[in-house]
N, C-alpha and C positions, 0 to 999 in steps of 0.2 A: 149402864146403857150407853154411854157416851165411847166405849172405847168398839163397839162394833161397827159403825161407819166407816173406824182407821181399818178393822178387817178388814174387810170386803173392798178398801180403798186400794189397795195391796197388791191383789193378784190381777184387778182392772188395770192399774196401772205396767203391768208387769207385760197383760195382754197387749196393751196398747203398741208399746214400748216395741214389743215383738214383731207386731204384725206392722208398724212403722218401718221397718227395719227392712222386712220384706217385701212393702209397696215400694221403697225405695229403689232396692235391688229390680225389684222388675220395671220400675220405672227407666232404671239406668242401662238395662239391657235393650229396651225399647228403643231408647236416643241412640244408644250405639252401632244398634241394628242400620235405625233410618240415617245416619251418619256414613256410615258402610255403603250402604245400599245407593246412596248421594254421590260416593265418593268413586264405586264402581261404576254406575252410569257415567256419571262426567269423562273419567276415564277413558271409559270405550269411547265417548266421544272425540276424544281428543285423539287415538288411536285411528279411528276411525279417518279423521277427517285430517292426518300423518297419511294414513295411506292413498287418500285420494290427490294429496298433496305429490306425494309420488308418485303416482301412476301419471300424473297430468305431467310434472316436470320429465317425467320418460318421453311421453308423446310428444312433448316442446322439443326433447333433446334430438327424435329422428327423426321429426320434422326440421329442423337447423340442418341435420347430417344430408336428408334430402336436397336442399335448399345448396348446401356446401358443392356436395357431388354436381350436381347440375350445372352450379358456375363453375365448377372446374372443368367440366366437361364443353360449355357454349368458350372455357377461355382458350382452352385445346383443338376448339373448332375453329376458331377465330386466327387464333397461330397456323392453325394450316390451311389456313385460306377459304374454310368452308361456313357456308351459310346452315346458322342452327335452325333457321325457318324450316328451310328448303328440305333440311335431311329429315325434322320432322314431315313433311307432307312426304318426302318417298318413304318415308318408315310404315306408314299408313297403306301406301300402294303397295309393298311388301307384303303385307302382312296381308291386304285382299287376296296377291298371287299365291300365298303360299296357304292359303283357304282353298281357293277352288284350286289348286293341283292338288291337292292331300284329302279335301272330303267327296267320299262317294262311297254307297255301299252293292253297288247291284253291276252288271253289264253297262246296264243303260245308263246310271246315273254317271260309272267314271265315263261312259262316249260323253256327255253333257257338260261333265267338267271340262274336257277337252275342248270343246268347240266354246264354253265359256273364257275359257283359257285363251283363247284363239281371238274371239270379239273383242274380248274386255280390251286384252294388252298386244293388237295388231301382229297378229302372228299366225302363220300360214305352215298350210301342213311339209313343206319345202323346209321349214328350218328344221338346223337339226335338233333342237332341243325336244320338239315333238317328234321326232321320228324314234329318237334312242332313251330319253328321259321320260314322257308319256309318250309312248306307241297306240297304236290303235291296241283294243282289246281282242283276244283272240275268240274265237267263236267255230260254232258249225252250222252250218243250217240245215233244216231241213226241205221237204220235199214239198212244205206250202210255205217255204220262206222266211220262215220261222227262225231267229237266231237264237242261238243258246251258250251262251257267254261260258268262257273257262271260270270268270270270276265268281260266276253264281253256282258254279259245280263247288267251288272249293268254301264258295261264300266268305268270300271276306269281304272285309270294309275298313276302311279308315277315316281318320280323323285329325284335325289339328291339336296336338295340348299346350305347345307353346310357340313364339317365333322370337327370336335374338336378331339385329342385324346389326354390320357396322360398317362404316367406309373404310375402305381396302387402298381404294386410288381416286384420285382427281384428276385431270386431263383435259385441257378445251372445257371446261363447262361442263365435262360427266364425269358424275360418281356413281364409282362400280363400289359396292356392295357385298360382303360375305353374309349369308343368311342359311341361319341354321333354324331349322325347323323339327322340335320333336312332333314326332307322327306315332299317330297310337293306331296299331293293326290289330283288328281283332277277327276270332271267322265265328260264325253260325251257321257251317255246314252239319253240325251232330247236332238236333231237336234236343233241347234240355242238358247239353252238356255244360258242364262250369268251368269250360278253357278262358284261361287269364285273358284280356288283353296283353299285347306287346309295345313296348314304347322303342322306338326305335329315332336315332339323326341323321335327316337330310338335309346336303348341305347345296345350297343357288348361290349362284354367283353372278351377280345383275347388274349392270349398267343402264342409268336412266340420261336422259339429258335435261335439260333445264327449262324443258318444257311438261317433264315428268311422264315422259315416253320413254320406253322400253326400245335400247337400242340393243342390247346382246345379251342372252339367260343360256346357263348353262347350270348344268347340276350331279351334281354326285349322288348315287341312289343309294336309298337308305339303311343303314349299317346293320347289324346283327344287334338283337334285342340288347337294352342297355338295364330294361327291368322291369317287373311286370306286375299287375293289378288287377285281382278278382274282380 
């Protein structure tokens, strides 16, 4: 009677032993997991916050390069005797003139730019910049007066996409100006058609004096399409 306890003691044990064995195993699978799993987050954190590390020391860097350009540029002003105030404020008055000469889409609106052209920056239809550079727009009228613009038969329009300028010459207290203006021509004379715009450069050549008056404009009209956009 005494030796069937050690039986049955036998293969309990044997169970035990086994399935210890296998708690373990998946115990250690577990920890390995959340170990893993610990070690890839942190990871990408540290990845992550490498890349923003980057991105920002980039922004720092053209910021600096902006910063560089600029004094190189007020030190190049200064060596030629110009005022970096001054050429900012006529960069500004530039950039008004070469808006209202270049936007108008109708008859009537380029006549408006004209005579805006004319008030804004003191200029009379006697010079020649508005006789040969903007001319009056062509027209016909009719029998109650009625005008009917070439521009609106052909329906074009334009527009400003960029302006460049830079001083040319100094003189007495004036700086004459090169300014290049891309101008984007489009038409809507075909109802639904999908004709590109045209980016086209013209080029003013302006002298202000130092009261930021327009003493002389002249201007090259604008080139054959340089390239173009649906």
């Amino acid at each position: 009677m005494s030796e069937e306890p050690n039986a049955v003691r036998g293969p309990v044990r044997g169970w035990v032993q086994h399935n210890i064995a296998r708690t373990f195993l998946l115990v250690l699978v577990v920890v390995v997991t959340v170990v893993m799993s610990v070690t890839w987050v942190s990871r990408q954190g540290e990845i992550t916050a490498q890349e923003d590390r980057i991105s920002q020391l980039e922004a720092d860097l053209q910021q600096q390069e902006r910063i560089n350009a600029e004094q190189v540029e007020a030190n190049v002003l200064e060596g030629l005797g110009m005022d970096q105030g001054r050429v900012a404020r006529d960069s500004t008055q530039l950039e008004q003139l070469a808006e209202a000469i270049f936007t108008w889409d109708s008859g009537k609106t380029y006549e408006q730019a004209r005579t805006t052209v004319k008030d804004r920056f003191d200029l009379t239809e006697d010079d020649e910049f508005m006789q040969t550079f903007m001319p009056p727009s062509r027209y016909n009228e009719d029998s109650s007066g009625q005008r009917h613009y070439y521009i609106d038969a052909a329906g074009v329009n334009s527009s400003v996409a960029d302006v460049n300028s830079s001083v040319v010459e100094v003189s007495a207290g004036d700086y004459t100006y090169a300014v290049t203006v891309q101008v984007q021509v489009g038409s809507d004379a075909v109802s639904g058609s999908n004709i590109p715009n045209v980016t086209r450069s013209a080029l003013l050549f302006v002298t202000m004096d130092a009261e930021g008056e327009i003493t002389d404009l002249s201007g090259v009209p604008a080139s054959n399409s340089t390239r173009t956009s649906a």
